[in-house]
C-alpha positions in Angstrom: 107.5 53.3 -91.0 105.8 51.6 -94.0 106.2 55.2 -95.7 109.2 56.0 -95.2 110.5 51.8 -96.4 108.2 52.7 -99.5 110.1 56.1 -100.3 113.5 54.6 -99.9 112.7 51.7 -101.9 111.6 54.7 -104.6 114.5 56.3 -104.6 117.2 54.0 -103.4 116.2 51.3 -106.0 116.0 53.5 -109.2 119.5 55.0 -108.2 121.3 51.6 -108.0 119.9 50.4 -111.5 121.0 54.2 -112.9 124.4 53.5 -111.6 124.5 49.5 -112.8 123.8 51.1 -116.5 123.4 48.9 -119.3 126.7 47.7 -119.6 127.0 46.8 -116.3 128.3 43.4 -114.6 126.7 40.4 -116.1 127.1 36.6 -116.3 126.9 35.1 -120.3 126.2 31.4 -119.8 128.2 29.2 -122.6 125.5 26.7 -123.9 128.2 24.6 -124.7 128.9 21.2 -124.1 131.2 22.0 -121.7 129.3 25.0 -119.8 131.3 28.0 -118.1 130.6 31.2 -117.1 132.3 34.1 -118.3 132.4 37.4 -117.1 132.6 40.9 -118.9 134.0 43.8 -116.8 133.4 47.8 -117.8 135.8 49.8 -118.6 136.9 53.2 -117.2 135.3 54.8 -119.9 131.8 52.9 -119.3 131.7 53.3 -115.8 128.7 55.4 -114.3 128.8 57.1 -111.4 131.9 57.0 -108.6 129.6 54.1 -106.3 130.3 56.5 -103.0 129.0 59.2 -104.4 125.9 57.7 -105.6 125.5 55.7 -102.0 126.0 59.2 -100.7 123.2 60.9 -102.3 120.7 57.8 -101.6 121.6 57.9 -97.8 121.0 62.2 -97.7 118.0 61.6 -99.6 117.0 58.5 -97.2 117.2 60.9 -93.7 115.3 63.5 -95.2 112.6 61.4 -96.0 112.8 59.5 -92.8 112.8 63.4 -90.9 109.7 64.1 -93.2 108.2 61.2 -92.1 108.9 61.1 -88.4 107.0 65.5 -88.4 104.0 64.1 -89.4 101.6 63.4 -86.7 99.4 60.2 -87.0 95.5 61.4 -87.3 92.7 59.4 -85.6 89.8 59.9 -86.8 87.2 60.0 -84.3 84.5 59.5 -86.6 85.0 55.8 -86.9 84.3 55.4 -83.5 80.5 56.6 -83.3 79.5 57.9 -80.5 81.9 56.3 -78.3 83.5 59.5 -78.8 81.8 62.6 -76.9 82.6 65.2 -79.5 80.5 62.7 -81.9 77.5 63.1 -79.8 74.2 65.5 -81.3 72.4 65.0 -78.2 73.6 65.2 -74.7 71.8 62.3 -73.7 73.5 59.5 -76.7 74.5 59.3 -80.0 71.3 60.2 -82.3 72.0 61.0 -85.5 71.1 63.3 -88.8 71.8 63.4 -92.2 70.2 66.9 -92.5 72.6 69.3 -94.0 74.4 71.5 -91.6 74.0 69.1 -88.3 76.5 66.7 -86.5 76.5 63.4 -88.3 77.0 60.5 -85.6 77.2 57.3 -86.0 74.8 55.1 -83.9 75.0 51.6 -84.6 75.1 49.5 -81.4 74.4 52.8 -79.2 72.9 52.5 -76.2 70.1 54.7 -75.5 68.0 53.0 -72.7 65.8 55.6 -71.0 66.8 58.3 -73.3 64.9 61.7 -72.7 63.6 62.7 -76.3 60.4 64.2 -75.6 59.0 67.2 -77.0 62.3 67.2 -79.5 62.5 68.2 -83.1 63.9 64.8 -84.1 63.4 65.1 -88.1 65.4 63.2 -90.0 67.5 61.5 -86.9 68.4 58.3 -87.3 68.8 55.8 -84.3 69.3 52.9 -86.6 70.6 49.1 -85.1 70.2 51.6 -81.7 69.1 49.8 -78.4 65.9 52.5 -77.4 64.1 50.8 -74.7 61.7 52.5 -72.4 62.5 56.1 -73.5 60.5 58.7 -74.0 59.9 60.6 -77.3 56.7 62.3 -76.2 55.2 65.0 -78.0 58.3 65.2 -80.4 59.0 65.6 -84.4 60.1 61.9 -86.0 58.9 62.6 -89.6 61.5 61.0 -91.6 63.7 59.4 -88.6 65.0 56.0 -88.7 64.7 53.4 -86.5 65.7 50.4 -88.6 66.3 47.0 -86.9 66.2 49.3 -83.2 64.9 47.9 -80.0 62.3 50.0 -78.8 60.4 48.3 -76.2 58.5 50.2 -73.9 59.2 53.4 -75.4 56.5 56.2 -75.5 55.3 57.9 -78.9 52.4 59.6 -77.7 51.5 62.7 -79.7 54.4 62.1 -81.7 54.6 62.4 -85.5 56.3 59.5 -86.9 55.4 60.5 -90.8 57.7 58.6 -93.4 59.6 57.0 -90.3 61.8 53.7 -90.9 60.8 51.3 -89.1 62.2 48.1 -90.6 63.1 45.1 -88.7 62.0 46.9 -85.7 59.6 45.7 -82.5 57.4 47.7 -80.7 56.7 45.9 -77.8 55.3 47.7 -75.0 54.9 50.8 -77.1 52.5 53.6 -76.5 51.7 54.8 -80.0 48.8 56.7 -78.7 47.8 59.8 -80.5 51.1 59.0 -83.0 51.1 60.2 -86.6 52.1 57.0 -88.1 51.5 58.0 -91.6 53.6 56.7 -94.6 55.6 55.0 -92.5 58.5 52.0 -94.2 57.8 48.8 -92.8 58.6 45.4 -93.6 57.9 42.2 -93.1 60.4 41.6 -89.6 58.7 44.6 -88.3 56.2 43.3 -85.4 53.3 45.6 -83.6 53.1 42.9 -80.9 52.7 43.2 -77.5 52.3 47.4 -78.7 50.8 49.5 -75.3 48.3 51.2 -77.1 47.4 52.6 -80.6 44.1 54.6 -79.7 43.5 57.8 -82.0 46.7 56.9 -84.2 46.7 57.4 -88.0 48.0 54.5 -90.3 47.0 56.4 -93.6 49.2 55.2 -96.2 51.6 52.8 -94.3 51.6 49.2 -95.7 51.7 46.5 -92.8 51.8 42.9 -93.6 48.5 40.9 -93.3 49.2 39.2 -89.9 50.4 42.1 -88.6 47.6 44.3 -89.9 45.0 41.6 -88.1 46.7 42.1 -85.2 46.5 46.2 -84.6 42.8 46.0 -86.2 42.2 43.1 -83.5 43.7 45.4 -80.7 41.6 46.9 -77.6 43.1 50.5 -78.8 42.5 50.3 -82.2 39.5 53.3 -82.2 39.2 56.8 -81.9 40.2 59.8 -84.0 43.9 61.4 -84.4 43.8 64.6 -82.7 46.0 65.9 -85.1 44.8 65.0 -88.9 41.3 64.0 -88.0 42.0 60.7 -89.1 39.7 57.8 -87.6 42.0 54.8 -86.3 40.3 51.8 -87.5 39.7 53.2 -91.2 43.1 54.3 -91.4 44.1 50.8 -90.8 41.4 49.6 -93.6 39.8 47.2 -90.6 37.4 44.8 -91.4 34.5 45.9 -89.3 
């Protein structure tokens, strides 16, 4: 309705001025001592326009604009609503999401993925960012590059996972197995807590920055020992523990 106001006030408005003219009706104010007003009326000969048919070609032009207006459908798009909307989902299983080129981009803030079956996965480049991932499983699967910034991921299981270059900012890994995980490169920052992690026996660390505290904490851990099975890379050293 907005539209079609807009395009009558475009051509309904210009049309009255063109037929008020220059010489049209106005009011000349006598600064005088005794004010009046005094007005000047057009002649035949400086009349524009006959007024009907000028009303009469704003009023055609009005319904077809309005017809126009009323044939066009309104367009929701579904992408604003995230996964919420099934034909936004990647995976069956929630609303993970890629930026890869030629893949389903979903939106995923807020998605609930509780549980979530992911193991064994290529999962490169997925981002479940500000996504609630508690106690699922991503066993065995590809992370490099995937984003889990400010996620819940409590109790979720990484084992034999490669996590390379993964985002992890802001996010807690509470109860999670990172046994055998590739965590190599990996963004971090300072909200980003290990505590409370299941295990971290035979991962590799090489290259990813954690804060001191945090750092203490994995090189103080039971699990903290063994080799990576997959780049050979010895747990404690890649964590640059004290011993």
């Amino acid at each position: 309705m907005m539209k079609v106001s807009l395009l009558f006030s475009l051509i309904f408005v210009p049309s009255t001025l063109a037929f008020a003219g220059p010489k049209g009706w106005s009011a000349v104010h006598q600064l005088t001592g005794n004010p009046k007003v005094s007005v000047q009326t057009r002649s035949k000969t400086e009349a524009g326009p006959n007024v009907l048919d000028t009303f009469k070609a704003c009023a055609s032009a009005f319904v077809a604009v309005s017809l126009i207006a009323m044939a066009t459908p309104n367009v929701a798009i579904a992408g604003d609503q995230g996964a919420e909307v099934a034909s936004n989902s990647k995976i069956t299983t929630g609303g993970a999401s890629t930026l890869q080129s030629g893949r389903t981009i979903t939106i995923t803030r807020g998605v609930n993925l509780d549980r979530s079956d992911f193991g064994a996965q290529n999962l490169k480049g997925v981002a479940f960012q500000q996504s609630i991932v508690r106690d699922a499983n991503f066993k065995g699967s590809n992370l490099f590059g995937a984003s889990f910034f400010d996620a819940t991921v409590d109790g979720s299981n990484f084992e034999d996972a490669d996590m390379t270059q993964a985002n992890v900012e802001m996010c807690q890994f509470n109860r999670s197995n990172l046994k055998n995980t590739v965590v190599r490169e990996m963004y971090v920052s300072g909200s980003t807590l290990f505590e409370g992690v299941k295990s971290i026996e035979n991962s590799d660390w090489t290259d990813t920055y954690l804060r001191a505290d945090q750092k203490k904490y994995l090189c103080n851990h039971p699990t903290a020992k063994g080799t990576n099975p997959t780049t050979g890379a010895d747990t404690r050293e890649s964590l640059m523990c004290k011993d």
